[in-house]
DOPA-733079 format. One record per residue (C-alpha): residue number from 1; residue in one letter; x, y negated, z. Coordinates in steps of 0.02 Angstrom, whole numbers, plus 50000, padded with zeros to 5 digits. Each point is the difference from the previous one (the first is absolute). Layout:
<filos>
<num = NUM, residu = a, u = X, v = Y, w = Z>;
...
</filos>
This chain:
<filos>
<num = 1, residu = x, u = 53828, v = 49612, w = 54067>;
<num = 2, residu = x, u = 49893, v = 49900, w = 50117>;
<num = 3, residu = x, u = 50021, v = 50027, w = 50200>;
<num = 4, residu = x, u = 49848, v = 49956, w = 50056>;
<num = 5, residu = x, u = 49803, v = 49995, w = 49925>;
<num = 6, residu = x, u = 49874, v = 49903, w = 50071>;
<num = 7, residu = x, u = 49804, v = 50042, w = 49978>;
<num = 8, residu = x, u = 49916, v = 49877, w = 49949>;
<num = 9, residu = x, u = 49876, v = 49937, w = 50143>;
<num = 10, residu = x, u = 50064, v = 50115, w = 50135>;
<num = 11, residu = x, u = 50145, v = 49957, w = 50128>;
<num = 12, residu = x, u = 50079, v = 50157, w = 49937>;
<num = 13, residu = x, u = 50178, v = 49985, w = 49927>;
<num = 14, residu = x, u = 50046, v = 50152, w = 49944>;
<num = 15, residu = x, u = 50195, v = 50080, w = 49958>;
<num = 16, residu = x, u = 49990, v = 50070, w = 49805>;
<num = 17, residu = x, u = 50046, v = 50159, w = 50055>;
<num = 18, residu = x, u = 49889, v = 50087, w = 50145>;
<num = 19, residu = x, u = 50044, v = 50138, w = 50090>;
<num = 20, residu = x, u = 49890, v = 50169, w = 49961>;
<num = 21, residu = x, u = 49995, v = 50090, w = 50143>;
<num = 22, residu = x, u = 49939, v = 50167, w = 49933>;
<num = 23, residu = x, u = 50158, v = 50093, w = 50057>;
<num = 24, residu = x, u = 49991, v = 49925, w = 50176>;
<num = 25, residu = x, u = 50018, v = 50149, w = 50126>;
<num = 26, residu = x, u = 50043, v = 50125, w = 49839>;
<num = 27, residu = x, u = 50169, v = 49908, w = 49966>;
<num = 28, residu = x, u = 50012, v = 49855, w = 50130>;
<num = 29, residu = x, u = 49948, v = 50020, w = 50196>;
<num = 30, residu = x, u = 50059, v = 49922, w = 50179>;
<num = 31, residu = x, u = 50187, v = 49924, w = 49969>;
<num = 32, residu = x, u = 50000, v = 50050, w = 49823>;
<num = 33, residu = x, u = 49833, v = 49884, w = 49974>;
<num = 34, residu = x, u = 50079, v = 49848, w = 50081>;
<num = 35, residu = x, u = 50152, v = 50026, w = 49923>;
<num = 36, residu = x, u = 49911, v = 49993, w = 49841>;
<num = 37, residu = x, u = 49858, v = 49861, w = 50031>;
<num = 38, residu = x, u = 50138, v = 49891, w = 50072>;
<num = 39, residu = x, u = 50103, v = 50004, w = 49850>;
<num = 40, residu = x, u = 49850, v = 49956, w = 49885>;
<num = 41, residu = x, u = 49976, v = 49855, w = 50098>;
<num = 42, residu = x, u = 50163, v = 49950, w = 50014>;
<num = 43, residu = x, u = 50016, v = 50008, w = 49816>;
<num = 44, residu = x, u = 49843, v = 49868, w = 49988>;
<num = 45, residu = x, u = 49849, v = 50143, w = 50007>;
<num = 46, residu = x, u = 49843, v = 49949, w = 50117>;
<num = 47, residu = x, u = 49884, v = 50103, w = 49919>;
<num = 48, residu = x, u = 49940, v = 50194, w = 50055>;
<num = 49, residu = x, u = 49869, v = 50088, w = 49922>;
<num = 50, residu = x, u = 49935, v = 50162, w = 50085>;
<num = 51, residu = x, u = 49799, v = 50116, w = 49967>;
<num = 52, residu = x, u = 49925, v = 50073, w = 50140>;
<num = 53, residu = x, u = 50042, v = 50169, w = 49897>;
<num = 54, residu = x, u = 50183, v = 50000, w = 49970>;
<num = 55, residu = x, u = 50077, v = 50161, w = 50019>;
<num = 56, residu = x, u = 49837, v = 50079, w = 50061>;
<num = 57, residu = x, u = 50043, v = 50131, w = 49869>;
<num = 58, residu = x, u = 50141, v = 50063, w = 50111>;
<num = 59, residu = x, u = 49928, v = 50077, w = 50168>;
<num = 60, residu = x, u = 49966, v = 49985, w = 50151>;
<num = 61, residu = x, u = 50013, v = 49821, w = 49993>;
<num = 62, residu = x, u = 49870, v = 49883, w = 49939>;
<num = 63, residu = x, u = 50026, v = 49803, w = 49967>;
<num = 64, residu = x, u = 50176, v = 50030, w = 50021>;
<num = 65, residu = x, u = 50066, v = 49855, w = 49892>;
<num = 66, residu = x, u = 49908, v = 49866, w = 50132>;
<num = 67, residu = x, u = 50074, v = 50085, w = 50133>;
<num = 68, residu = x, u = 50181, v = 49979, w = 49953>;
<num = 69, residu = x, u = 49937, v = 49804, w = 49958>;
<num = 70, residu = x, u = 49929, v = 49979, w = 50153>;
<num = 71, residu = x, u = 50148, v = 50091, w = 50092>;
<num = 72, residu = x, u = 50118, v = 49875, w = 49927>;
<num = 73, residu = x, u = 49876, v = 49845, w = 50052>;
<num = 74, residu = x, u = 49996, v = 50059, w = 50188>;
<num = 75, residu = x, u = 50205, v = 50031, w = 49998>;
<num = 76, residu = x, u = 50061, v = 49846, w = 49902>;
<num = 77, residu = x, u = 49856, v = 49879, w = 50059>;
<num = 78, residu = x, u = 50018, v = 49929, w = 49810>;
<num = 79, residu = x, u = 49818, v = 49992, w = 49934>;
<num = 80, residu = x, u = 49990, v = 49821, w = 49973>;
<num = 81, residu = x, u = 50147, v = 50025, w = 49886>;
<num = 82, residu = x, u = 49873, v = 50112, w = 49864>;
<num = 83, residu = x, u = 49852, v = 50015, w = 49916>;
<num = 84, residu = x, u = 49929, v = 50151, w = 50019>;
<num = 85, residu = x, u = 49874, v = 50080, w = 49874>;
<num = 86, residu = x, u = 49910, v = 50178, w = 50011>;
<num = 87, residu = x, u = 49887, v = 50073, w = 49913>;
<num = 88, residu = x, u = 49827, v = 50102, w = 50043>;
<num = 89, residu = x, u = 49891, v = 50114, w = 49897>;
<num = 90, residu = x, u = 50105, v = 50108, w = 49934>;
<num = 91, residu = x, u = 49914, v = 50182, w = 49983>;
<num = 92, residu = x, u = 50068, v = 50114, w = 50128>;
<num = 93, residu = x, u = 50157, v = 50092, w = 49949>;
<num = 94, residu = x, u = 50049, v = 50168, w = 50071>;
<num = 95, residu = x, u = 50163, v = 50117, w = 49990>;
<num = 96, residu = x, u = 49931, v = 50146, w = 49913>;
<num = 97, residu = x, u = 49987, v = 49849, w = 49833>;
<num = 98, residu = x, u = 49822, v = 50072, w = 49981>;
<num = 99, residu = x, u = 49927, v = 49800, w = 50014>;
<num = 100, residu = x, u = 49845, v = 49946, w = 49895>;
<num = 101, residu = x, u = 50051, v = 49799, w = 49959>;
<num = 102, residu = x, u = 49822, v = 49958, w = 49952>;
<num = 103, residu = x, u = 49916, v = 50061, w = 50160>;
<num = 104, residu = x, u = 50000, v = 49789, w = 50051>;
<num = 105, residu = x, u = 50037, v = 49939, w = 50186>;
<num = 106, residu = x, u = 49945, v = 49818, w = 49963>;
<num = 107, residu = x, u = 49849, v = 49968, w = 50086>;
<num = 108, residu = x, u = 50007, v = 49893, w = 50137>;
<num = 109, residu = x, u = 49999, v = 50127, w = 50140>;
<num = 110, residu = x, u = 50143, v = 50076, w = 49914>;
<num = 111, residu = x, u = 50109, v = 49824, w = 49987>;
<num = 112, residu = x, u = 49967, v = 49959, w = 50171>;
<num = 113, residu = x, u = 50063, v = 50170, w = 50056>;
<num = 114, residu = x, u = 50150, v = 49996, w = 49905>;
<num = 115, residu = x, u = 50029, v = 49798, w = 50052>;
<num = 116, residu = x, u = 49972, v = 50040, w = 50173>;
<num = 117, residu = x, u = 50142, v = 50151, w = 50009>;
<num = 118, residu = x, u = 50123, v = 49886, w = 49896>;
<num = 119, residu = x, u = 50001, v = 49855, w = 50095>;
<num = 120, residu = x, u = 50018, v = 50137, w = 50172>;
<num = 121, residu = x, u = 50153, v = 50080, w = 49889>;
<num = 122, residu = x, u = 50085, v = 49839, w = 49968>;
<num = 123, residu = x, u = 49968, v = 49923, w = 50171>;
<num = 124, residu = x, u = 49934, v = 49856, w = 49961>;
<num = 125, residu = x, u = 49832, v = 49870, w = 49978>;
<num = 126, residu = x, u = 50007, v = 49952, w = 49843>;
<num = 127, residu = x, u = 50045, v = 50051, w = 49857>;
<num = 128, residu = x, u = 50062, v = 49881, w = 49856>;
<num = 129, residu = x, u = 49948, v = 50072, w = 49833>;
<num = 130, residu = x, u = 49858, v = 50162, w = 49990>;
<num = 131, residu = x, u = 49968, v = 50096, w = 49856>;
<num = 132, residu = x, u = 49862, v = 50099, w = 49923>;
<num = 133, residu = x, u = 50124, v = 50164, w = 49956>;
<num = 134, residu = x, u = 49849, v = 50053, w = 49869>;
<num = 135, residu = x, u = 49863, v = 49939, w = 49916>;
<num = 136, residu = x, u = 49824, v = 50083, w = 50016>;
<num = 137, residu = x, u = 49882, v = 49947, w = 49856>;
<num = 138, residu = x, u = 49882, v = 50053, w = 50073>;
<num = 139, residu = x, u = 49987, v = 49872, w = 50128>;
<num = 140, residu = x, u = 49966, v = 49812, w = 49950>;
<num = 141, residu = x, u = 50151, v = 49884, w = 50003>;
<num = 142, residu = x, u = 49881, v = 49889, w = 50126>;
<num = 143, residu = x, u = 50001, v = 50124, w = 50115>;
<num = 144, residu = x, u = 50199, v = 50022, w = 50001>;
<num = 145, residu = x, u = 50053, v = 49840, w = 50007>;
<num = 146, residu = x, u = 49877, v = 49958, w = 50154>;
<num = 147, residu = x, u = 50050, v = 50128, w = 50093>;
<num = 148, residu = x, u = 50202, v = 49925, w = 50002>;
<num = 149, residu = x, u = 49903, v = 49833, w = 50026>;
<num = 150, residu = x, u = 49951, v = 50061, w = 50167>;
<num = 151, residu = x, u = 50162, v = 50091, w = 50038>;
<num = 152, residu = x, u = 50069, v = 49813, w = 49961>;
<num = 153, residu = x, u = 49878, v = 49927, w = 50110>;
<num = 154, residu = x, u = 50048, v = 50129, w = 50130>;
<num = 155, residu = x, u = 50163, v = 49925, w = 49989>;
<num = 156, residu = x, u = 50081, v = 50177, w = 49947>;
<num = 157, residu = x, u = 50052, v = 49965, w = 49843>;
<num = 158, residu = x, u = 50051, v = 49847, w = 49934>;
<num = 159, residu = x, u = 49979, v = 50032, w = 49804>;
<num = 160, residu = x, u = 49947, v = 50140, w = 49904>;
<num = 161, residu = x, u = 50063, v = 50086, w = 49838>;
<num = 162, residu = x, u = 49938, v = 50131, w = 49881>;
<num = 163, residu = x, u = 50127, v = 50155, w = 49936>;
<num = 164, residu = x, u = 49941, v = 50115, w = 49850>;
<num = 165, residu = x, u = 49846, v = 49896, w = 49963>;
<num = 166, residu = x, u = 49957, v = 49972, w = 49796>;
<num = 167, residu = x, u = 49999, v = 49815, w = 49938>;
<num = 168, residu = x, u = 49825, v = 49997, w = 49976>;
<num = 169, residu = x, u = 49963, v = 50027, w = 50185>;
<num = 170, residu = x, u = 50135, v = 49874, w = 50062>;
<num = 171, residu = x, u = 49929, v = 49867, w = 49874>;
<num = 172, residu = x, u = 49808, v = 50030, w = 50070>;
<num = 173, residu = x, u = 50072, v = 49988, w = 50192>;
<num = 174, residu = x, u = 50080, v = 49836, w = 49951>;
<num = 175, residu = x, u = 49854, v = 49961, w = 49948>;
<num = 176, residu = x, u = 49893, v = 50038, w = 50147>;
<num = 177, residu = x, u = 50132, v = 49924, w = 50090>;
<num = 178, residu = x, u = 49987, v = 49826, w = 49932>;
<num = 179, residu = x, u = 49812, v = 49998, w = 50001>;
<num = 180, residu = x, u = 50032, v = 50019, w = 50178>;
<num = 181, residu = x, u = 50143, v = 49886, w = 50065>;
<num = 182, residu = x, u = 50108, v = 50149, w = 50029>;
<num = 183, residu = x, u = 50200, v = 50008, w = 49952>;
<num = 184, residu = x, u = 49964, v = 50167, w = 49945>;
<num = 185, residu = x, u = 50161, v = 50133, w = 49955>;
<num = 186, residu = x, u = 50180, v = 49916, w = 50026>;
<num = 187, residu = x, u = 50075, v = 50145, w = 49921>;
<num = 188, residu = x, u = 49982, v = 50173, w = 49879>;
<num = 189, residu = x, u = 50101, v = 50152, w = 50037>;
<num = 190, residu = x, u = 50008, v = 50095, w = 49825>;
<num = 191, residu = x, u = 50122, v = 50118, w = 49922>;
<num = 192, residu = x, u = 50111, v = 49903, w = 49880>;
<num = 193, residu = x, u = 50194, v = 50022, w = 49961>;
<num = 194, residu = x, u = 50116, v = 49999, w = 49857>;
<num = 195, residu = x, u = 49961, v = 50152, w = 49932>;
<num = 196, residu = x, u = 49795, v = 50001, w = 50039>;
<num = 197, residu = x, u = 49937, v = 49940, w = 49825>;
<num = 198, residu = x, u = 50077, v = 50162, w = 49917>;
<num = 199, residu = x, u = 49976, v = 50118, w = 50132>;
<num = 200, residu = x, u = 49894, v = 50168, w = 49987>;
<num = 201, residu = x, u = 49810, v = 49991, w = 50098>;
<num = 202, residu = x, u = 50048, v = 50046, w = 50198>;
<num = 203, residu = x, u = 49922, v = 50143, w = 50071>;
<num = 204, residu = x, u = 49887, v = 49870, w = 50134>;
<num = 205, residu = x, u = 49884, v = 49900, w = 49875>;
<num = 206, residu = x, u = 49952, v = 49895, w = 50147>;
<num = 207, residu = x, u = 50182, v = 49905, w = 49986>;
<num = 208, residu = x, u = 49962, v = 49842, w = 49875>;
<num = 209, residu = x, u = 50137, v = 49927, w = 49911>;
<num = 210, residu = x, u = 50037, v = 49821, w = 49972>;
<num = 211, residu = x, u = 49959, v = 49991, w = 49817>;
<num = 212, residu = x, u = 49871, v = 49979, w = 49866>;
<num = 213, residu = x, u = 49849, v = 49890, w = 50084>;
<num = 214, residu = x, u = 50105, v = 50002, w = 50173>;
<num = 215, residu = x, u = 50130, v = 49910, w = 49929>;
<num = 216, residu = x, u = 49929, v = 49882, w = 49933>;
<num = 217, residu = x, u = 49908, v = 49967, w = 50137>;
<num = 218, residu = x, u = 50152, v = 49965, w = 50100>;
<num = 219, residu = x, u = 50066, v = 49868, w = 49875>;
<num = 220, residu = x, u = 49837, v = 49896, w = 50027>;
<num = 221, residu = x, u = 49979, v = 50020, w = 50205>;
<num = 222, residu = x, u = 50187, v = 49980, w = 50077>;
<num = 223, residu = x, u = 49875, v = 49963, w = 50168>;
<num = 224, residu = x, u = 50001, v = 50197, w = 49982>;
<num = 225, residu = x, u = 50187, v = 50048, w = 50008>;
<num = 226, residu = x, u = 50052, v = 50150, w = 49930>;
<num = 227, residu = x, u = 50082, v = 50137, w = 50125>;
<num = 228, residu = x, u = 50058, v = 50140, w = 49894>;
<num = 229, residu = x, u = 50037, v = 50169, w = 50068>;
<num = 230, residu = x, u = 50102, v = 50138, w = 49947>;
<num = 231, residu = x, u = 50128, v = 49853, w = 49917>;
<num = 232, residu = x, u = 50137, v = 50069, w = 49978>;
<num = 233, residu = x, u = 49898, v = 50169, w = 49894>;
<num = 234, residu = x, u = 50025, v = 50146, w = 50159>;
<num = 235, residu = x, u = 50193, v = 49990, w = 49914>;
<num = 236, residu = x, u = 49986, v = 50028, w = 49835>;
<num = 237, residu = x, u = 50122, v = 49896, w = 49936>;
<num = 238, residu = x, u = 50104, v = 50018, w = 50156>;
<num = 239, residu = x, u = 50006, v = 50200, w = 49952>;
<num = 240, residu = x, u = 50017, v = 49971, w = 49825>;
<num = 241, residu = x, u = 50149, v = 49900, w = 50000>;
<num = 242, residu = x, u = 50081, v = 50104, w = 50132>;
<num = 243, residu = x, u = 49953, v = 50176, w = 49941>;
<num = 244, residu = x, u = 49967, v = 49967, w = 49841>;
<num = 245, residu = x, u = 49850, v = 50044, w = 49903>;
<num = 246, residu = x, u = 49941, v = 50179, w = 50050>;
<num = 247, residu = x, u = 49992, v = 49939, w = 50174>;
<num = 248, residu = x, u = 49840, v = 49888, w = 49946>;
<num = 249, residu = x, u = 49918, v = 50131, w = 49879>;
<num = 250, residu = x, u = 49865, v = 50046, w = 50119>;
<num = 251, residu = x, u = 49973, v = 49814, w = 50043>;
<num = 252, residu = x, u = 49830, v = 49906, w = 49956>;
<num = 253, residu = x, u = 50125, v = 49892, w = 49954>;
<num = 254, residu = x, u = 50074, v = 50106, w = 49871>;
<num = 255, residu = x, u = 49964, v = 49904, w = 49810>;
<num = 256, residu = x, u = 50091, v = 49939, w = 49870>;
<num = 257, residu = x, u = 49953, v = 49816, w = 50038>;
<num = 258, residu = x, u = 50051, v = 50030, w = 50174>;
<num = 259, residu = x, u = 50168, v = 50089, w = 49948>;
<num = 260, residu = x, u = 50027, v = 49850, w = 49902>;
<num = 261, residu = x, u = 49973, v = 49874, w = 50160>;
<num = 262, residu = x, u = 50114, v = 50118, w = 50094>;
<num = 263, residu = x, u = 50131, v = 49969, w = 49864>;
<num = 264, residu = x, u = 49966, v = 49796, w = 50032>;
<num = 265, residu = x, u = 50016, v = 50017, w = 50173>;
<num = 266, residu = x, u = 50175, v = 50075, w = 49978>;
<num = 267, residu = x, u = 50039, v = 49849, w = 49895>;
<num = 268, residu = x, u = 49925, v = 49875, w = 50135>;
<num = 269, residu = x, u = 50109, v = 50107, w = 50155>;
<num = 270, residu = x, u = 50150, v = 49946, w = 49870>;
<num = 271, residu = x, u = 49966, v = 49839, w = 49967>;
<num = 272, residu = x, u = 49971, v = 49952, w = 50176>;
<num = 273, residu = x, u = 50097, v = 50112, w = 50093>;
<num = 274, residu = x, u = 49857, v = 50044, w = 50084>;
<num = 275, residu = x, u = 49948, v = 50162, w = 50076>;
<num = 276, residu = x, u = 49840, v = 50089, w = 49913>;
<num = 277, residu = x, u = 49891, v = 49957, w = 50155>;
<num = 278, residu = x, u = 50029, v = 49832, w = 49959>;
<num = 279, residu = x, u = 49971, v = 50012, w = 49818>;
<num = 280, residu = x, u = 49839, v = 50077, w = 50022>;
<num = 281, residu = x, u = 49931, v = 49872, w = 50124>;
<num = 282, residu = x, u = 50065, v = 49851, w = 49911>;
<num = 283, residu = x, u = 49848, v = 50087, w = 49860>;
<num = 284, residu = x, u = 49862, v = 49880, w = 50101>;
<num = 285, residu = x, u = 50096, v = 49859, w = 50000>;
<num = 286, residu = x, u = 49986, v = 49990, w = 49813>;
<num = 287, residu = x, u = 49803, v = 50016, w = 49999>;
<num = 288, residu = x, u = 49884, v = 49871, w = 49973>;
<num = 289, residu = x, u = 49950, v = 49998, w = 50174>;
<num = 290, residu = x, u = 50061, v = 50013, w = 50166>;
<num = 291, residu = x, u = 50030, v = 50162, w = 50066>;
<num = 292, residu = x, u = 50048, v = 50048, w = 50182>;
<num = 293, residu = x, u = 50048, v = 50183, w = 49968>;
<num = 294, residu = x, u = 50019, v = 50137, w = 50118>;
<num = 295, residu = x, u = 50160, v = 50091, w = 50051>;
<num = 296, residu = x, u = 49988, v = 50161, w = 50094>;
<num = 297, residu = x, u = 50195, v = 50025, w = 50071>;
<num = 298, residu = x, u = 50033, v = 50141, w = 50071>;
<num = 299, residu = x, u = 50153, v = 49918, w = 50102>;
<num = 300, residu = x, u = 50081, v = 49834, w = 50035>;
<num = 301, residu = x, u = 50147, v = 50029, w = 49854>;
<num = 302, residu = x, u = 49866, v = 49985, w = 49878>;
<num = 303, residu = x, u = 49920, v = 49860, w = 50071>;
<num = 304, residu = x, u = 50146, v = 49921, w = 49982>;
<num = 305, residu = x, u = 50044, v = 50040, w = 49845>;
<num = 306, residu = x, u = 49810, v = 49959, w = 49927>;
<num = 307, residu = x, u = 49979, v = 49854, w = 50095>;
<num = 308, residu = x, u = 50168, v = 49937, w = 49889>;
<num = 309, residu = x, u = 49865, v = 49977, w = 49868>;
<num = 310, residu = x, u = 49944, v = 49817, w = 50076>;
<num = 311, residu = x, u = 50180, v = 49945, w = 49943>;
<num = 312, residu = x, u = 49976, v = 50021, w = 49814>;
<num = 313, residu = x, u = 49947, v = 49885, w = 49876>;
<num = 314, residu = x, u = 49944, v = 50114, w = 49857>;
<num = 315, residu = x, u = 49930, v = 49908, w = 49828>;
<num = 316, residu = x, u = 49864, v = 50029, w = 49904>;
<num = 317, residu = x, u = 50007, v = 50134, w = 49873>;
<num = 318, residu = x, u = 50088, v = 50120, w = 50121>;
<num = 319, residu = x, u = 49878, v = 50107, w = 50011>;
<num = 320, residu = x, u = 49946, v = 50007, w = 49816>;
<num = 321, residu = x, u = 50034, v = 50167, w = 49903>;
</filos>
């Protein structure tokens, strides 16, 4: 699997594997945190990805996740040794779960705000890659993409991204983009794993998947890498070949194409004597595009043990059932 991914006209060389820091202060804080960072970079990670909203649905904390990032920059004195992305936008999430996901946050009042309190979290001037967390069709690409411009110009950000945006919205910003000189998004954070073509709809229909006209999309413009999240499928196959089968049945996972991939993964964690975090991470190695996916450890043992997945040389067809 490859090490390293470079974007194409960007300085940004990127390890295949980022680091999602959802859990960050919910499973990882203080020592724990640079135990844990430490050993993804040891192991050849340099790249964290944090939202100004992770774990804001667990009080009294808010921004939490760039805390414990910016915590570890100010202990270990290590920045220049990541690339940091957030994300801003998001709706606002509360702990009583009663949160409206199309009540949008994307003007640019609201992406300032949200910048302005990330880069405070984190400690730091700049950060490397932003995203837009949501779409809002409402407003015109134009307007979106100029307002990273200026945060560019500002020297706060030094790309941008997009996360949960459709393909027909990406293609019109590249668009605009090119009409006006810009280098537009280096990267799309999306929801795609092994067992995401087969799964049932989620409960947040603001989440796009990596498939259909996104897809596609991604085969034509590697300039835009892929960043999957939720890559290794919140456990399913993890649970499934470890519990067995009724511990899955309330999964959106839960299908008979997906109980089928579960049964190739078992075949793959046998054929390479691999672990099943491996396994399902060596899935976007195999696709037609680079992909830079996200792991969200909850401790340094699995980093280490997903992180194993860089060493493995997996052949085409693997993941065909």
């Amino acid at each position: 699997m490859n090490k390293k991914i470079k974007i194409p006209e960007t300085e940004l060389s990127l390890c295949s594997v980022g680091l999602g820091a959802a859990g960050a202060g919910i499973y990882w804080d203080g020592a724990d945190a640079d135990y844990l960072i430490d050993t993804y970079l040891d192991m050849g990670g340099n790249f964290i990805d944090s939202a100004r909203i992770y774990s804001d649905w667990i009080p009294p904390e808010i921004g939490r996740s760039e805390r414990v990032i910016g915590d570890w920059i100010k202990r270990s004195g290590k920045r220049n040794h990541v690339i940091l992305s957030t994300k801003g936008g998001h709706p606002k999430l509360s702990a009583s779960g009663k949160n409206d996901m199309h009540v949008s946050r994307m003007t640019r009042e609201d992406m300032r705000y949200d910048l302005e309190l990330s880069l405070k979290a984190l400690g730091i001037d700049t950060i490397d890659i932003y995203f837009y967390h949501r779409d809002n069709r409402a407003q015109s690409v134009e307007e979106e993409i100029e307002t990273m411009e200026r945060f560019r110009r500002e020297g706060k950000i030094r790309y941008y991204g997009c996360s949960n945006w459709e393909a027909d919205r990406i293609v019109e910003a590249d668009q605009y983009c090119r009409e006006m000189g810009y280098r537009g998004f280096v990267a799309d954070q999306a929801l795609l794993n092994m067992g995401s073509e087969y799964m049932k709809p989620l409960a947040d229909d603001t989440m796009v998947s990596i498939k259909d006209k996104l897809y596609d999309y991604h085969k034509k413009n590697p300039g835009n890498l892929a960043m999957p999240y939720m890559g290794v499928a919140s456990g399913f196959f993890h649970h499934y070949l470890e519990k067995g089968v009724e511990s899955v049945k309330n999964s959106p996972y839960y299908t008979d194409n997906n109980l089928k991939a579960a049964e190739r993964c078992r075949m793959l964690v046998e054929k390479y004597h691999a672990s099943v975090s491996q396994i399902v991470l060596g899935f976007f190695s195999q696709q037609p595009f680079l992909c830079a996916p996200l792991y969200g450890a909850k401790s340094a043992e699995q980093i280490k043990d997903a992180m194993g997945v860089l060493e493995i040389d997996f052949c085409p067809g693997d993941y065909t059932f």
